[in-house]
C-alpha positions, 0 to 999 in steps of 0.5 A: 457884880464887877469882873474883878469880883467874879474872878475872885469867887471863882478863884476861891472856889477853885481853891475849895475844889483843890483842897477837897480833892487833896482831902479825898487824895490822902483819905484814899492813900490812908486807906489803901495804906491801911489794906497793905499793912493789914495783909502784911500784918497777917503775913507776918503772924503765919510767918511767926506761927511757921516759925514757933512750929519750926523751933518746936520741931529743932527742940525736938530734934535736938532732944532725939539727938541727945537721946541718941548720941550713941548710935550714929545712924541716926544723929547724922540724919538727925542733925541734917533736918535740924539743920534745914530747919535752922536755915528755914527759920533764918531765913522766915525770920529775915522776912519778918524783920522786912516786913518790920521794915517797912515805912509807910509813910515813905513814898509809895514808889519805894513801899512797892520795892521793899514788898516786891523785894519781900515776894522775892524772898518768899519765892526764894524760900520756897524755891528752895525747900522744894528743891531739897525736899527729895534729899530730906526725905530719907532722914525725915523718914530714919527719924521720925520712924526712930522717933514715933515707932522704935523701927529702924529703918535700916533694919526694914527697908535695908540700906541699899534701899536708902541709898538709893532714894538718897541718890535719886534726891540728889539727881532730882536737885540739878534738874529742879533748879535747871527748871526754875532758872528755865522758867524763871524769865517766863513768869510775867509773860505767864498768866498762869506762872505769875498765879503760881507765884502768887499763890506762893508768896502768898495771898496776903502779899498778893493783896498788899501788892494789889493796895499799893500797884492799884494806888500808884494808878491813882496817883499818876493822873494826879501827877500829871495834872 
């Protein structure tokens, strides 16, 4: 077998290799693909079920209010909570649509963008229902004591009371959001921080992020060669 030969065959062979590890290459994007949709395919149904709840909740609101038209203590505080849930809905409803928007046959650079944009909307989401939280408290409690029981709150605790916790809600909100924009730079170099925000954006984005950060590892050797 002359030179020529020799060179032929192992350039064939060569080729083999090269098309097998293509093969394999694309067998193992396919899959953690497939891992990435998954995750974000149960995020997406918590986040339409979070939704369903919360329109069941504005549904309700809407019928005590019209139920109670007459007696302004309580539609005011009545209409505040419909209106936090309006906007929390918005605002799950505008992360379904991201996840939606997703191509995943785009490149991964850009697939890890819109998922890392998407942990920054639930984070965001989050952030803020917790910040308001102190300031719902008195109406959630005026309502669903009115609602559920028939007492007036006014009556019972008296509106001094009230007036206070409202006031301490309010004092609570500039010092939540001092602490996240304190803290805010600190979450990558915070193992425990950047757990915390994990487990807030969820764990289902969280393995999604992990499907595609562990696939752009294996892709960058690749490209190198």
């Amino acid at each position: 077998m002359e030179l020529e030969e020799l060179k032929a065959i192992w350039e064939g062979q060569n080729d083999k290799l090269d098309a097998i590890i293509r093969l394999n290459s694309q067998a193992l994007q396919k899959a953690k693909l497939v891992k990435a949709d998954t995750a974000l395919g149960r995020l997406y149904r918590s986040i339409l079920l979070e939704v369903i709840l919360n329109i069941g909740g504005i549904v309700l609101l809407g019928w005590f209010i019209s139920s109670n038209l007459a007696q302004v203590r309580f539609v005011i505080p009545a209409i505040v909570l419909d209106a936090c849930l309006i906007a929390v809905n918005a605002a799950l409803i505008g992360q379904m649509t991201a996840i939606k928007d997703i191509d995943y046959g785009a490149p991964i650079v850009t697939i890890q963008h819109k998922v890392e944009l998407l942990r920054i909307q639930r984070i965001e989401t989050m952030k803020w229902t917790l910040v308001f939280c102190p300031l719902v408290w008195v109406p959630l409690l005026i309502v669903s004591f009115q609602g559920l029981f028939g007492v007036d709150v006014y009556a019972v605790f008296g509106v001094p009371y009230l007036l206070a916790n409202f006031a301490f809600g309010l004092a609570v909100i500039p010092i939540a959001v001092w602490i996240s924009k304190r803290f805010a730079g600190r979450v990558s170099r915070s193992p425990f921080l950047e757990r915390a925000m994990r487990v807030i954006a969820g764990s289902e984005l969280g393995a999604a992020m992990d499907s595609l950060a562990e696939l752009t590892r294996f892709e960058a050797p690749a490209s190198e060669n």
